[in-house]
Structure formats: C-alpha cells, structure tokens
N, C-alpha and C positions, 0 to 999 in steps of 0.2 A: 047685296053687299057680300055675304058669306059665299057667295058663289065668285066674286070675281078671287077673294081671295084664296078657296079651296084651289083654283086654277092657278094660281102665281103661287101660290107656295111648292114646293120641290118637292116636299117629304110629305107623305098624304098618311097621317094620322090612323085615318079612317077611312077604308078603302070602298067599304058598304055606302057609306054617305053620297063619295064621289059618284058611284055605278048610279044610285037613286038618282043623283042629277042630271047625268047623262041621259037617263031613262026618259025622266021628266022633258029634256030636252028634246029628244027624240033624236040623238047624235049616236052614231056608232062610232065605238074607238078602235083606232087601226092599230095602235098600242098594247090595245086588250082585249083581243076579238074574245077571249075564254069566259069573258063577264057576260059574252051579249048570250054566247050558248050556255051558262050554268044559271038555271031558273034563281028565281029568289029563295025560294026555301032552301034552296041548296048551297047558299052562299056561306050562311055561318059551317055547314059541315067544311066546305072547302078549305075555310081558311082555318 
C-alpha cells in the first residue's frame, strides 16, 4: 500500500525510503541513475 502511494505522490518526502524500495525491487531508476552508484552509507552524507 505505502509503496503504490510513495509512487503517485509527486513530492517524495523522503528520498532514502523511495531508493530502499527501488533496491528492494530490484529496479534501476533512469531518473536517478546517482542513487544506484552512491552506496548506502553514503546516502545520508549526500544528501
């Protein structure tokens, strides 16, 4: 349920979340190829 709406909502809150579901998914985003090369630890420094 929280995943169909994380995807329909426009404004993404929480950017970490979405990349975990992606991951989970095992979907690479052509949108934000820079999530798939910045490891996880490296995600809070990014942002």
């Amino acid at each position: 349920m929280s995943t169909s709406s994380d995807t329909s909502s426009p404004t993404r809150p929480h950017p970490l979340q979405q990349g975990h579901t992606h991951f989970n998914k095992a979907t690479p985003t052509p949108t934000r190829p820079h999530l798939l090369i910045v490891p996880l630890p490296a995600w809070p420094k990014h942002i």
